[in-house]
Backbone of each chain as ProteinMPNN parsed JSONL, in Angstrom:
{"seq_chain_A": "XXXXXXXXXXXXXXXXXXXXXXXXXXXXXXXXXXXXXXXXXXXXXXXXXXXXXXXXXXXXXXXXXXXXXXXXXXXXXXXXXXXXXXXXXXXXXXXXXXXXXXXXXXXXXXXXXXXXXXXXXXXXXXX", "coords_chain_A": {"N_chain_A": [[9.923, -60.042, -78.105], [12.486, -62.44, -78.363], [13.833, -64.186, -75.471], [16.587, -64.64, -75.334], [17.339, -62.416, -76.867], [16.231, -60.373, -74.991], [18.141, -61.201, -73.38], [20.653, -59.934, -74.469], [19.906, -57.257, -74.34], [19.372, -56.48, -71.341], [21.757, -57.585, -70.373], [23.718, -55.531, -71.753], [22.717, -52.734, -70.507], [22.853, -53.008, -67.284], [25.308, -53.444, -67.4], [26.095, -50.406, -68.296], [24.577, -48.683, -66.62], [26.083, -49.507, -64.112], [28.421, -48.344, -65.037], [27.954, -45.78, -65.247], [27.364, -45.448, -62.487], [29.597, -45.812, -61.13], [31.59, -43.717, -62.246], [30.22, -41.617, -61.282], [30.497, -41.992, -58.627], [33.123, -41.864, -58.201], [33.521, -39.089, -59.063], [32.447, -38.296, -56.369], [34.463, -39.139, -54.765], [37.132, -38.975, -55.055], [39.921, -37.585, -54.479], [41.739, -34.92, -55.242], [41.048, -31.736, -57.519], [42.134, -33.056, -60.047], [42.488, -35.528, -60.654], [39.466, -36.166, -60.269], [38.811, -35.688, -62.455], [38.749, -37.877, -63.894], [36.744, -39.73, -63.325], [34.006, -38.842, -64.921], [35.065, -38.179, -67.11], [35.614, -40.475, -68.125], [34.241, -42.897, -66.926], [31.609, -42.357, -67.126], [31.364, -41.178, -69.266], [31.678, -43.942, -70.592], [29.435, -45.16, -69.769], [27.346, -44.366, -71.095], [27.439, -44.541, -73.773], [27.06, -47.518, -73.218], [24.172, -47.726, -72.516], [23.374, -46.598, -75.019], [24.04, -48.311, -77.205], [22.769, -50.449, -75.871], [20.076, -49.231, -76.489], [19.84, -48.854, -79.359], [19.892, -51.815, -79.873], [17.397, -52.9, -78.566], [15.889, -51.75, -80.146], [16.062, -52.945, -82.574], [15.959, -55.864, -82.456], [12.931, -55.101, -81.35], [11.428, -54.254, -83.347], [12.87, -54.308, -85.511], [14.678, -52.795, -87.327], [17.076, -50.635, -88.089], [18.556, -48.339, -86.027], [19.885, -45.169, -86.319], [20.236, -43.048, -84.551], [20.964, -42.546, -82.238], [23.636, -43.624, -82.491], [24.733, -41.352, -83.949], [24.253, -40.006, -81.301], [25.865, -40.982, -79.307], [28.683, -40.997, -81.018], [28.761, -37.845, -81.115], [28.729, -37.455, -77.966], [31.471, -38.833, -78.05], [33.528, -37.417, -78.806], [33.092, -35.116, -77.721], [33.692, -35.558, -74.837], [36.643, -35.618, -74.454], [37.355, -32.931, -74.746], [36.333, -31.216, -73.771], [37.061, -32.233, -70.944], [39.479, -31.107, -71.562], [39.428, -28.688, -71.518], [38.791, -27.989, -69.078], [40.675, -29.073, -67.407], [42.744, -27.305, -68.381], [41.888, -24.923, -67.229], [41.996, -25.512, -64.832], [44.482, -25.36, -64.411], [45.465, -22.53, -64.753], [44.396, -21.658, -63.005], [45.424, -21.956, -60.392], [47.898, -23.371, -60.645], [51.843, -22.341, -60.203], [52.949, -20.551, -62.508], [56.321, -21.058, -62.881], [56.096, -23.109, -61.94], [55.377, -25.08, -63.939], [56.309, -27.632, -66.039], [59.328, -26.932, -68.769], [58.098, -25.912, -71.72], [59.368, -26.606, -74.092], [60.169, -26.041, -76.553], [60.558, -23.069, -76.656], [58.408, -21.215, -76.807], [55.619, -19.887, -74.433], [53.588, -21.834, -72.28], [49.821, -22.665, -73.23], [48.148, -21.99, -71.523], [49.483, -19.891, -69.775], [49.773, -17.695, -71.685], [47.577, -17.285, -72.34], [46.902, -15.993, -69.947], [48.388, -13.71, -69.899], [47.37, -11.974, -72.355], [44.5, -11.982, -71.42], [44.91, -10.248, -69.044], [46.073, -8.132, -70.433], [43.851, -6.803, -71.771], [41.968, -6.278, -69.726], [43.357, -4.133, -68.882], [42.514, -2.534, -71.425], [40.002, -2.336, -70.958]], "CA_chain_A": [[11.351, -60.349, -78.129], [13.386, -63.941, -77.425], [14.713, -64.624, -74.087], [18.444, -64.188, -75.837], [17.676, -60.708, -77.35], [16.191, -59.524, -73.806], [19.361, -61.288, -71.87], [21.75, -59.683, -74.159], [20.014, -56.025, -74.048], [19.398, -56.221, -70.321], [23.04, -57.285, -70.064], [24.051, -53.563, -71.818], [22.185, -52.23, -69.714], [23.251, -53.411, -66.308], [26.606, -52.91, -67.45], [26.134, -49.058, -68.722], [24.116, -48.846, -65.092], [27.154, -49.647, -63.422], [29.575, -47.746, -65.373], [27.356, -44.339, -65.204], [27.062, -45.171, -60.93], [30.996, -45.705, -60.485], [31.708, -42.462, -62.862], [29.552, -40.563, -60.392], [31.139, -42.314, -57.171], [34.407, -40.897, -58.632], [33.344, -37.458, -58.812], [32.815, -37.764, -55.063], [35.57, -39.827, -53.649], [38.919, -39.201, -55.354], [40.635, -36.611, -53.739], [41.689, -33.514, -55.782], [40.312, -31.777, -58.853], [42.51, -33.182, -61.679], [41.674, -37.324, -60.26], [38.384, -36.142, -60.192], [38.45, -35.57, -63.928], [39.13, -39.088, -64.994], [35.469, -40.401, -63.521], [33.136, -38.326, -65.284], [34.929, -38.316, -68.627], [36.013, -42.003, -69.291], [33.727, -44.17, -67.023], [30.443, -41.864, -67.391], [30.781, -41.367, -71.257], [31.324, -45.106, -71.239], [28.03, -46.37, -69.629], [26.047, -43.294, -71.998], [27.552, -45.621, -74.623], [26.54, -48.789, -73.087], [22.781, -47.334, -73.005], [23.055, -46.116, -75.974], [24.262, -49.895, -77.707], [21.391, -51.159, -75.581], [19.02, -48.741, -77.203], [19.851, -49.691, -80.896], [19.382, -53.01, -80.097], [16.446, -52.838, -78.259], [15.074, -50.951, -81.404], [16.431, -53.842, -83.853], [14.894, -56.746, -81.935], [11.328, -55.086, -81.31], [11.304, -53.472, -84.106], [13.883, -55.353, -86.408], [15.097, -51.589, -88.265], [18.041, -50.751, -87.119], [18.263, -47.046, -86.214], [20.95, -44.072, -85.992], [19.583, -41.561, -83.72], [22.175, -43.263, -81.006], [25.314, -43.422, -83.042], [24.457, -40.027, -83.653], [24.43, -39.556, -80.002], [27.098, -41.27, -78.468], [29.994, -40.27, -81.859], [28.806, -36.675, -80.465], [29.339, -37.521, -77.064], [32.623, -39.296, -77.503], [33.953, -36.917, -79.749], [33.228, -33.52, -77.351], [34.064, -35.837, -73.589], [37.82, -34.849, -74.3], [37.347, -31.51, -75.398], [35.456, -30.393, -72.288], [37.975, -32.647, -70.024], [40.691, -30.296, -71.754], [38.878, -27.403, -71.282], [38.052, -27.821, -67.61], [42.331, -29.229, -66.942], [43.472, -25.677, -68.86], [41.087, -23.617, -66.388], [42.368, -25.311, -63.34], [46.297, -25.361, -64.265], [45.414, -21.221, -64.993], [43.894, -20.845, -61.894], [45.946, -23.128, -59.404], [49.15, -23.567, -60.616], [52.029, -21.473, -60.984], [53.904, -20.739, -64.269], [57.295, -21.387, -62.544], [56.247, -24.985, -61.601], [54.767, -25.735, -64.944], [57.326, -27.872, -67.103], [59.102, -26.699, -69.742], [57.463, -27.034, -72.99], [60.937, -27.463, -75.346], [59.796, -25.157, -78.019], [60.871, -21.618, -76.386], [57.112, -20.282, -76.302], [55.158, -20.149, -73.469], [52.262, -22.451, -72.046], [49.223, -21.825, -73.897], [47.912, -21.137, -70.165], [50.276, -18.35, -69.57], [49.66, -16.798, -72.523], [45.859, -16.381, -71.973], [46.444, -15.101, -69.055], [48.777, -12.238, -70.666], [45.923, -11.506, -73.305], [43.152, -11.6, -70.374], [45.155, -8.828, -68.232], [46.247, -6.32, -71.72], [42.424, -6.9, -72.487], [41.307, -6.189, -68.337], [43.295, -2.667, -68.93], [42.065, -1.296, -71.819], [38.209, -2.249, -70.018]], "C_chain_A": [[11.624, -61.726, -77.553], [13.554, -63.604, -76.129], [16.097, -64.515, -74.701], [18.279, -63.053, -76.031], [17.124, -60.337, -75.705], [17.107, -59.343, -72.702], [20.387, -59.796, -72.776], [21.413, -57.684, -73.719], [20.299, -55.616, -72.184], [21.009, -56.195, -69.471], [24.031, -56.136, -70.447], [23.683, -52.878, -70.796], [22.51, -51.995, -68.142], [24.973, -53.001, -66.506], [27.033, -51.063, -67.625], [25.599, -48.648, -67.269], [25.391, -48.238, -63.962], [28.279, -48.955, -63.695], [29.162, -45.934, -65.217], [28.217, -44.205, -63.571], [28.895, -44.764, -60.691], [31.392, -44.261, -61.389], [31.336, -41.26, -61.711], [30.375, -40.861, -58.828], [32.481, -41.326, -57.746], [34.312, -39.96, -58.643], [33.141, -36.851, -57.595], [34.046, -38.206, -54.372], [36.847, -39.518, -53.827], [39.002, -38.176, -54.957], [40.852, -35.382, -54.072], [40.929, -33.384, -57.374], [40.821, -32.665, -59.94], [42.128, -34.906, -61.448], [40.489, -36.947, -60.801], [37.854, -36.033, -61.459], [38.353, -36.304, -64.646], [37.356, -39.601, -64.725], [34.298, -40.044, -64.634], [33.378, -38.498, -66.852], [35.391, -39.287, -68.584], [34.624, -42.852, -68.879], [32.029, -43.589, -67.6], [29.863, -41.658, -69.018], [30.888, -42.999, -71.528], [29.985, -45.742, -71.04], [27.066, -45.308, -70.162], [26.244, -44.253, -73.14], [26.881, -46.812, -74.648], [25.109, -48.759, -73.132], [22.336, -47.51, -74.454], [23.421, -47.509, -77.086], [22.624, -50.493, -77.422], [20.283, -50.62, -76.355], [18.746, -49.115, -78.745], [19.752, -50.858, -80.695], [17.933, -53.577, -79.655], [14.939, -52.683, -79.846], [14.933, -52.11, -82.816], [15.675, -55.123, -83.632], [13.721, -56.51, -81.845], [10.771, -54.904, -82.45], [11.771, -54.002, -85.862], [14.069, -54.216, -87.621], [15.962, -51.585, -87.47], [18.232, -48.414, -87.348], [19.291, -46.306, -86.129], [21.313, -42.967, -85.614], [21.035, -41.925, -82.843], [23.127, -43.373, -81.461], [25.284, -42.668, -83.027], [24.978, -39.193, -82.856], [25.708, -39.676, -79.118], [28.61, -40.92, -79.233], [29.726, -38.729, -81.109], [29.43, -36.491, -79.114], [31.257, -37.95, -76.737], [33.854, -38.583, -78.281], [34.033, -35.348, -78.456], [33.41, -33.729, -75.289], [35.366, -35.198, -73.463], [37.8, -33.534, -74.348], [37.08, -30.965, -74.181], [36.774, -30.986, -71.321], [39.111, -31.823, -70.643], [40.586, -29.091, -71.118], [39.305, -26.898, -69.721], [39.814, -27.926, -66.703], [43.166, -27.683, -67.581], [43.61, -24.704, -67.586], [41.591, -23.752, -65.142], [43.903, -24.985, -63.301], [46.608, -23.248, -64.177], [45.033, -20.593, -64.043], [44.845, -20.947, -60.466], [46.924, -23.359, -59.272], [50.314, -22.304, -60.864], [52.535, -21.347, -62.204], [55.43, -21.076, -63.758], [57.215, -22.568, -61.947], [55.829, -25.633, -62.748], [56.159, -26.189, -65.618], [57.904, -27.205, -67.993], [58.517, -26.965, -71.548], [58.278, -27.048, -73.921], [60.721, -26.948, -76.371], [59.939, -23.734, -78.007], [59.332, -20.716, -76.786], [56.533, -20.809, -75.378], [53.603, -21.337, -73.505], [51.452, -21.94, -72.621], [48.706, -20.968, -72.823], [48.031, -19.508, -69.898], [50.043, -17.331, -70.531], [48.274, -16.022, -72.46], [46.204, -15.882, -71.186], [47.522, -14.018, -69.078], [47.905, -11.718, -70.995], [45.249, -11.252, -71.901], [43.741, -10.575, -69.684], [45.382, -7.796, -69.261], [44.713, -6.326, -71.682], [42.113, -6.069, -71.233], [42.168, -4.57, -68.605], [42.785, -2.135, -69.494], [40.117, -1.41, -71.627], [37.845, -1.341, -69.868]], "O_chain_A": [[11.131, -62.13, -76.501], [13.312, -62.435, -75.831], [16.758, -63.995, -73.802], [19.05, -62.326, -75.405], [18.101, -59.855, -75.132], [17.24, -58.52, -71.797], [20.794, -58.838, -72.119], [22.194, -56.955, -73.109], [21.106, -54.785, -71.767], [21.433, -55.464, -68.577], [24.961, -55.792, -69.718], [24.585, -52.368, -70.132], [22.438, -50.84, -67.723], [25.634, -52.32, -65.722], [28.06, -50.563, -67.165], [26.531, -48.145, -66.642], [25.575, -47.191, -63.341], [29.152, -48.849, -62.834], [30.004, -45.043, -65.102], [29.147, -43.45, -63.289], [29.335, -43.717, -60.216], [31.476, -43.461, -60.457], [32.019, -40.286, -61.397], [30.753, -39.959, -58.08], [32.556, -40.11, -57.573], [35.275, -39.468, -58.054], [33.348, -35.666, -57.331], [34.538, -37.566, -53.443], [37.689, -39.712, -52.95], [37.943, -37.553, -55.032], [40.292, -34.53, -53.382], [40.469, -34.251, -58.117], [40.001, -33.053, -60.771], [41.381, -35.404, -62.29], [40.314, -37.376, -61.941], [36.658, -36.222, -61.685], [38.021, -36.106, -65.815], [36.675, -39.838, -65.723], [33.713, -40.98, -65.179], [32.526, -38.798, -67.689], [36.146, -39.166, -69.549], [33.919, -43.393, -69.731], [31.35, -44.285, -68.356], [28.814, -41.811, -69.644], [30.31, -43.451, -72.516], [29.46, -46.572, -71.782], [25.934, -45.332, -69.68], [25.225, -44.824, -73.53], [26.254, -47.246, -75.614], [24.598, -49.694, -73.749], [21.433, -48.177, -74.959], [22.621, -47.432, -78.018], [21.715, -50.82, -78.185], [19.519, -51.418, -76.899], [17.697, -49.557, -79.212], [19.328, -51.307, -81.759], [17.382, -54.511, -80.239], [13.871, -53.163, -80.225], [14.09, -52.141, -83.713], [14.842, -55.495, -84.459], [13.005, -57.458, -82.168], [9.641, -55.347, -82.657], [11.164, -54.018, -86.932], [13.713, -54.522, -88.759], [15.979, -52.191, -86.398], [18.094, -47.618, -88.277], [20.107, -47.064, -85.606], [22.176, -42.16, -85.96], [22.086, -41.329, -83.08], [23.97, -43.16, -80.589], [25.818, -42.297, -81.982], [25.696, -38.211, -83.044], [26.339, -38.836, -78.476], [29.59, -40.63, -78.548], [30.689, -38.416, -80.409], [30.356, -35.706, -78.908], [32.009, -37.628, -75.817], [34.97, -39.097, -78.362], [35.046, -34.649, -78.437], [33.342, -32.791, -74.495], [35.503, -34.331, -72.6], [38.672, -33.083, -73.606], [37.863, -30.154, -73.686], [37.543, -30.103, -70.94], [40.042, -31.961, -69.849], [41.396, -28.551, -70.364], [39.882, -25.886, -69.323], [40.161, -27.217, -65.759], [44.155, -27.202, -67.029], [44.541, -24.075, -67.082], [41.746, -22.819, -64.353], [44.463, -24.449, -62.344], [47.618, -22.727, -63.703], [45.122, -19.373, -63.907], [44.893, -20.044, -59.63], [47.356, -23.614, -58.148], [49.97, -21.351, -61.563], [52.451, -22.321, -62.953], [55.911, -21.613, -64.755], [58.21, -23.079, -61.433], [55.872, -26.862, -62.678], [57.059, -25.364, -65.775], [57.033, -26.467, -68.454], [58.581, -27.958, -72.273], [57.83, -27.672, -74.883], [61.192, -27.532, -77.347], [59.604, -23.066, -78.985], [59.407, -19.512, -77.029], [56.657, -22.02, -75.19], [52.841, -21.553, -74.447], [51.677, -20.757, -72.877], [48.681, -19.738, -72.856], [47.302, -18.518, -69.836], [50.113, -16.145, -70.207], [47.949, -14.835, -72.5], [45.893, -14.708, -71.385], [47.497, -13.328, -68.059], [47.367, -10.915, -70.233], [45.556, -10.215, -71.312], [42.928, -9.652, -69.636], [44.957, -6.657, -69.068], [44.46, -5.155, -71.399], [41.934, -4.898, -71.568], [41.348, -3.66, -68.475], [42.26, -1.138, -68.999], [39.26, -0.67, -72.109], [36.76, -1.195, -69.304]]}, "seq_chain_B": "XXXXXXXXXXXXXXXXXXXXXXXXXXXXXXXXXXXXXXXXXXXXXXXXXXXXXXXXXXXXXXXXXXXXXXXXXXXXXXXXXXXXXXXXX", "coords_chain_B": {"N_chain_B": [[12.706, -59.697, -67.61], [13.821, -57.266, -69.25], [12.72, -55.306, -68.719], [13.342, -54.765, -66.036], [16.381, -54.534, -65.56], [16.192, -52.228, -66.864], [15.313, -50.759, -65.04], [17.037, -50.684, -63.133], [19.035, -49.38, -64.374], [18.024, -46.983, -65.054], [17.587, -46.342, -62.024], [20.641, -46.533, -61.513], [21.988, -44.726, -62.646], [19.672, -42.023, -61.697], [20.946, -41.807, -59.086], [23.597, -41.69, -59.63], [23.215, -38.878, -60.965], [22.296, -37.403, -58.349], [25.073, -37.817, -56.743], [26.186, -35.84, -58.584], [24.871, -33.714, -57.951], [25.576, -33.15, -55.377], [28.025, -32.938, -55.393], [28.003, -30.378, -57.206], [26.79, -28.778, -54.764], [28.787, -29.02, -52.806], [31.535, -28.9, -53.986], [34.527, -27.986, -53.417], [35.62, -25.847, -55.602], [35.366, -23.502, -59.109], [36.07, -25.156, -60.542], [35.232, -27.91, -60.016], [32.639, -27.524, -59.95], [32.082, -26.692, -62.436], [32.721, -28.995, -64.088], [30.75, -31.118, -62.328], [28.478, -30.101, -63.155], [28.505, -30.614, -65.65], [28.619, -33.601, -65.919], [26.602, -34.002, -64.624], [24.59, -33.08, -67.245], [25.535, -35.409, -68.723], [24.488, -37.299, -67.696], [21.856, -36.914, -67.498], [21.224, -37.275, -70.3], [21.768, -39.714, -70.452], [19.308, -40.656, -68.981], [17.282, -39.955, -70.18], [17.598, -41.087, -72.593], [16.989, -43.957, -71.451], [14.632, -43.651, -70.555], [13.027, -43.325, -73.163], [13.661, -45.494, -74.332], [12.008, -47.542, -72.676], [9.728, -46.789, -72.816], [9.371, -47.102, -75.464], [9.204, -44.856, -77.524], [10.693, -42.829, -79.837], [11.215, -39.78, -79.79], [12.655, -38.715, -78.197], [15.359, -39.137, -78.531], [16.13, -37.408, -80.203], [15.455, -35.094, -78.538], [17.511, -35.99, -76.844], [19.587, -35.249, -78.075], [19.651, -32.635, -78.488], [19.86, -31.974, -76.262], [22.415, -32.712, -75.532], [24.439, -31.044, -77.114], [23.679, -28.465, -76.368], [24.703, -28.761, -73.412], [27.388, -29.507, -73.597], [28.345, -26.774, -75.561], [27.964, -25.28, -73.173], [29.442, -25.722, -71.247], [32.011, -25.313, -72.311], [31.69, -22.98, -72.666], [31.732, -21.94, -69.84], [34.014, -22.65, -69.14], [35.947, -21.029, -70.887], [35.007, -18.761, -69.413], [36.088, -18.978, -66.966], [38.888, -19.36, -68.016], [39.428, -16.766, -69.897], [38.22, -14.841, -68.12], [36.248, -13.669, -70.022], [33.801, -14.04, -73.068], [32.814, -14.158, -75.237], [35.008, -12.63, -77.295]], "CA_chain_B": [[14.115, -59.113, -67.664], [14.507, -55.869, -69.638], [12.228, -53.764, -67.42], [14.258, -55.066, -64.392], [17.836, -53.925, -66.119], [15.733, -50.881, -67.401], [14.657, -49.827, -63.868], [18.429, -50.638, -62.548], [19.764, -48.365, -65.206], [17.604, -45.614, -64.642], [18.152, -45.898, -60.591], [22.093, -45.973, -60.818], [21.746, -42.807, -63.29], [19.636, -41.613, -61.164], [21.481, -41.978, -58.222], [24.748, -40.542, -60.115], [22.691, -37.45, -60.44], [22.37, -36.992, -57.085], [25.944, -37.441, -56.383], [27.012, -34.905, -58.882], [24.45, -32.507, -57.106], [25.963, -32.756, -53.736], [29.842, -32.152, -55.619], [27.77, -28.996, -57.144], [26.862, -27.989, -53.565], [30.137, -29.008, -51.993], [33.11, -28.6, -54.848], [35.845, -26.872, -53.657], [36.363, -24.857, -56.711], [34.491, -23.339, -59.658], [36.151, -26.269, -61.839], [34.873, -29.159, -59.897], [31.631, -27.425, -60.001], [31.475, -27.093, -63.826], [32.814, -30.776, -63.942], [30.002, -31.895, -61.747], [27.361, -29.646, -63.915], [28.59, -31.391, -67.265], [28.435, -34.705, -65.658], [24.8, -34.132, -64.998], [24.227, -32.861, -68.141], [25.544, -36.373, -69.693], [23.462, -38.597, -66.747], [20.507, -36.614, -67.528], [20.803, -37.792, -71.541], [21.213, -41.389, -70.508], [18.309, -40.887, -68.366], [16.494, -39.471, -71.471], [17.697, -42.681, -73.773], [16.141, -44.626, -70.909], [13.166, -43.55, -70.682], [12.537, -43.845, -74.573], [13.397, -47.372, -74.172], [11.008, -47.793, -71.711], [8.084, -46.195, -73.546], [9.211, -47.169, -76.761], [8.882, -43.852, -78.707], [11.711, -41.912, -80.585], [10.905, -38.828, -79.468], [13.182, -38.724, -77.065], [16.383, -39.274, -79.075], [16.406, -35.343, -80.653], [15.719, -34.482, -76.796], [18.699, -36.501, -75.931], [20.555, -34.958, -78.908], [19.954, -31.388, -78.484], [20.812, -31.754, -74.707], [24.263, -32.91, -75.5], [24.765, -29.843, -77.596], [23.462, -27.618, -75.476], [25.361, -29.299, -72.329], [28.402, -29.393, -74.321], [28.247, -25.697, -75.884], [27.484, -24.301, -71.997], [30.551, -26.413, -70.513], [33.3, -24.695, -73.097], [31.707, -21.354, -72.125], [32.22, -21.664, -68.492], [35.373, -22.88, -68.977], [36.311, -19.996, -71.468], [34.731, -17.55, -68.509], [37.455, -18.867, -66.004], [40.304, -19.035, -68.265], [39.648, -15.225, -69.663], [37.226, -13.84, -67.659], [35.306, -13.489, -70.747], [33.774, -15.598, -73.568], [33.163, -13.893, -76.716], [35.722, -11.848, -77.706]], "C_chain_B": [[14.603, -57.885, -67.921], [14.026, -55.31, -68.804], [13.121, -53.936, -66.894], [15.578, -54.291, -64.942], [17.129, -52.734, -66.303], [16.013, -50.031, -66.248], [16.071, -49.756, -63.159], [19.303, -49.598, -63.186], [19.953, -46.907, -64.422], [17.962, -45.093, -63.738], [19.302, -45.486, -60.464], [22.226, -45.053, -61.522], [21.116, -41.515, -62.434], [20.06, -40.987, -60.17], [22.821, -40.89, -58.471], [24.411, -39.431, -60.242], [22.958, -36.442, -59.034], [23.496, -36.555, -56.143], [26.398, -36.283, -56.73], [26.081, -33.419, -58.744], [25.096, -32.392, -56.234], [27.831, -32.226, -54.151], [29.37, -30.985, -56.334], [28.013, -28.214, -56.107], [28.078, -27.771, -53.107], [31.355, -28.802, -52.807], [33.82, -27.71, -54.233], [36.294, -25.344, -54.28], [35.454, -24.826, -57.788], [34.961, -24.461, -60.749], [35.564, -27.415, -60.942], [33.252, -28.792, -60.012], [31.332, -27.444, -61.276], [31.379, -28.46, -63.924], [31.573, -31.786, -63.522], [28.631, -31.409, -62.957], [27.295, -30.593, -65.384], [28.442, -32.817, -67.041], [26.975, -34.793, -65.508], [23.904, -34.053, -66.485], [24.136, -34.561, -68.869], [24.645, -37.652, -68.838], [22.34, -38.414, -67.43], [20.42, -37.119, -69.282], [20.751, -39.311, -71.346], [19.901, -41.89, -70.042], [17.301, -40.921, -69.437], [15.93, -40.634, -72.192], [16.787, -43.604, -72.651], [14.4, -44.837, -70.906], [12.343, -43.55, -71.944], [12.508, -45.012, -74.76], [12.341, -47.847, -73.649], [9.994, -47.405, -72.273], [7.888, -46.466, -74.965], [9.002, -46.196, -77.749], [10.171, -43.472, -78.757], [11.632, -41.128, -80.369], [12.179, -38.058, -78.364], [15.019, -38.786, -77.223], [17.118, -37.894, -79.267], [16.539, -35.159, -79.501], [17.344, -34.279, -76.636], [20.132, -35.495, -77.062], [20.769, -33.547, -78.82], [20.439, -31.114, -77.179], [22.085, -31.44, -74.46], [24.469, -31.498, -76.238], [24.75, -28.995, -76.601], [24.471, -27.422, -74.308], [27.207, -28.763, -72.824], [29.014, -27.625, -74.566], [28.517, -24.815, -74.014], [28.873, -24.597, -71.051], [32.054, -25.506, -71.017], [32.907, -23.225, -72.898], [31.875, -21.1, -70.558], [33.694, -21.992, -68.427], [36.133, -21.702, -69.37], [36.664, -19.038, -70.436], [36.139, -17.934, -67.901], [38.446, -18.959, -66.653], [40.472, -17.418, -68.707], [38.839, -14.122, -69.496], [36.394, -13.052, -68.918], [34.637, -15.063, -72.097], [33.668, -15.329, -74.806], [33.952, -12.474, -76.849], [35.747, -10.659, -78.749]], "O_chain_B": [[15.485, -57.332, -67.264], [14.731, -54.715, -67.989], [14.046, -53.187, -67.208], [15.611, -53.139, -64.508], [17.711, -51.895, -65.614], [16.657, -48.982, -66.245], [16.285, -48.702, -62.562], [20.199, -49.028, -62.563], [20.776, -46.215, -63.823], [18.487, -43.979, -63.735], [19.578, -44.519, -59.753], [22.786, -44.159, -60.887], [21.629, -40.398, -62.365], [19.802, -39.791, -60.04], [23.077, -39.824, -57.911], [25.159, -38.619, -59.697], [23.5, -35.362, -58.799], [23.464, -35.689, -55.268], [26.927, -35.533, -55.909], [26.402, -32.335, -59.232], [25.411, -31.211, -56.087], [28.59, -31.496, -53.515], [30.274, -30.151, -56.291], [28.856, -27.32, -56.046], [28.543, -26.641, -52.959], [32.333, -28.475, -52.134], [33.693, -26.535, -54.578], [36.873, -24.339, -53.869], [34.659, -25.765, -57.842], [34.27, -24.64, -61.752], [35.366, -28.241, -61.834], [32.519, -29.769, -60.169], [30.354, -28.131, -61.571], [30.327, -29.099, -63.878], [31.343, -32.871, -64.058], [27.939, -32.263, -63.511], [26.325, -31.082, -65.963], [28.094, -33.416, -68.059], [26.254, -35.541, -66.168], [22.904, -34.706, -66.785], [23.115, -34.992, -69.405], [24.26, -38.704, -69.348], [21.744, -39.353, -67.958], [19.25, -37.383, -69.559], [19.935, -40.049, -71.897], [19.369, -42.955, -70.353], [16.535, -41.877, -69.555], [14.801, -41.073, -72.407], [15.724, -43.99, -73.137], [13.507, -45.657, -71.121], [11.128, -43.74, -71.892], [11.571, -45.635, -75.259], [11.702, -48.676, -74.297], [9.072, -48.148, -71.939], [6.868, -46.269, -75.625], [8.622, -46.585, -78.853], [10.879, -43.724, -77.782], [12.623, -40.842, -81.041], [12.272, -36.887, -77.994], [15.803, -38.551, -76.303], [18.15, -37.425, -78.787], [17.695, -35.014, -79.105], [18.093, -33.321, -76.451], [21.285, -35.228, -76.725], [21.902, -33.112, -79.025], [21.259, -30.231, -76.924], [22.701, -30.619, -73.78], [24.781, -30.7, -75.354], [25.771, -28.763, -75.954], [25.03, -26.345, -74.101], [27.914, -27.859, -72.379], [29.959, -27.215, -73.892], [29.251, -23.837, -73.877], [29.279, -23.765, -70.239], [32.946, -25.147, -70.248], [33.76, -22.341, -72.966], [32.164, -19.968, -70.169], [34.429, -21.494, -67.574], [36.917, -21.215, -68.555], [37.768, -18.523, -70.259], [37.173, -17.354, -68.234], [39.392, -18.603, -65.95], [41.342, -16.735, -68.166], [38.664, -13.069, -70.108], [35.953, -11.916, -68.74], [34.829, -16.278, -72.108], [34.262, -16.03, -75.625], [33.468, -11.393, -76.513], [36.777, -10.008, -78.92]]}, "name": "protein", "num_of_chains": 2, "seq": "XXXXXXXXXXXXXXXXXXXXXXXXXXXXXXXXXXXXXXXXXXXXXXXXXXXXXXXXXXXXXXXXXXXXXXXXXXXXXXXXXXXXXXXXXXXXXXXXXXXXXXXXXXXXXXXXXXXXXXXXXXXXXXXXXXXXXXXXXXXXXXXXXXXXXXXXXXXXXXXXXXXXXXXXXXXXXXXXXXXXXXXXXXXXXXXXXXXXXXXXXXXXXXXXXXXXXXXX"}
C-alpha cells in the first residue's frame, strides 16, 4: 500500500476508535437510563461504521476488489440500532413510569405501553 | 501506520468492552443491563472486523455478520420479556 492509502485508512480507524471509546464512556457516565441510551446507539454504531469504511478500503487498496461483506454489515447494523433503542425506551417507560404522567397521545387510544401491559395482566390470569 | 491505528482501534474497543461489563455488573435496572449487553454485542463485532483487518482473511466478516443477528435477535427478546413477561406468544 502508498503512504496516502495507509494515512487515509489509519485515519478511519482512529476516528471509529474514538467514537466506539466515547459511546462506551457514555454508557458509564450520564446519569439516568434514558441519557444513557443515546451513547451506545448513535456514537457506538457510528465508530462500527467507521471500522467498517476502514475495512472496505483496506480491502480495495491491498487487494484493489472492492468488497460487500461490510455494507452488508454496517446497513444491518444501522438499520436494527433504532429498533433495539426503541425497544429498550418502551420497556423502561412500562416499567418506570406511570400512565398518568405519560402525555397525551391526541388520538383517544391509549399508549402502546399501557396497552401491553393490559394484554400482559388478562394473559397472567388465565396462566 | 495502519498497524499502529489498528492496535488503537482494537484497544479503545477493547477498553469499551470493559466499560460495558462493569454497567452489566453495576446497572441499576434490568434495562441498562440489556443496553450494556447489546453494546457489547456491537464492540465485540468491531473487534471481529478488526481483527480480519489485521490478519487479512475474510473469514471473519460472516462471524461478524451472524453476531449482529444473533446480538440483535437476543436484544428484542429481552426486551419483549420485560415489556410482557413473555416472548412468544
Amino acid at each position: 500500500m502508498e503512504i496516502w492509502q495507509e494515512a487515509i485508512v489509519a485515519f478511519f480507524l482512529v476516528v471509529a476508535g474514538l467514537f466506539g471509546l466515547v459511546g462506551s464512556i457514555g454508557l458509564i457516565k450520564l446519569p439516568d437510563p434514558m441519557t444513557r441510551l443515546h451513547g451506545p446507539t448513535k456514537a457506538t454504531t457510528l465508530g462500527v461504521g467507521g471500522v467498517l469504511i476502514a475495512s472496505v478500503l483496506a480491502t480495495l487498496f491491498s487487494e484493489g476488489r472492492l468488497s460487500f461483506h461490510e455494507l452488508l454489515i454496517s446497513l444491518f447494523l444501522f438499520l436494527t440500532a433504532p429498533i433495539t433503542a426503541n425497544f429498550i425506551a418502551k420497556a423502561h417507560i412500562h416499567r418506570h413510569v406511570a400512565p398518568d404522567d405519560l402525555p397525551p397521545t391526541g388520538t383517544g387510544a391509549p399508549w402502546a405501553v399501557q396497552s401491553d401491559a393490559k394484554i400482559a395482566k388478562a394473559g397472567d390470569k388465565t396462566a | 501506520m495502519m498497524v499502529a491505528a489498528l492496535y488503537l482501534a482494537i484497544g479503545s474497543f477493547a477498553l469499551g468492552l470493559l466499560m460495558n461489563l462493569w454497567r452489566v455488573v453495576q446497572g441499576p435496572d434490568v434495562g441498562d443491563r440489556v443496553l450494556a449487553v447489546d453494546t457489547m454485542v456491537i464492540n465485540a463485532i468491531a473487534l471481529l472486523v478488526l481483527y480480519g483487518v489485521l490478519n487479512g482473511t475474510a473469514v471473519y466478516f460472516e462471524v461478524s455478520l451472524i453476531v449482529a443477528m444473533v446480538g440483535f435477535i437476543s436484544t428484542v427478546a429481552f426486551a419483549r420479556f420485560m415489556l410482557r413477561s413473555n416472548i412468544i406468544e
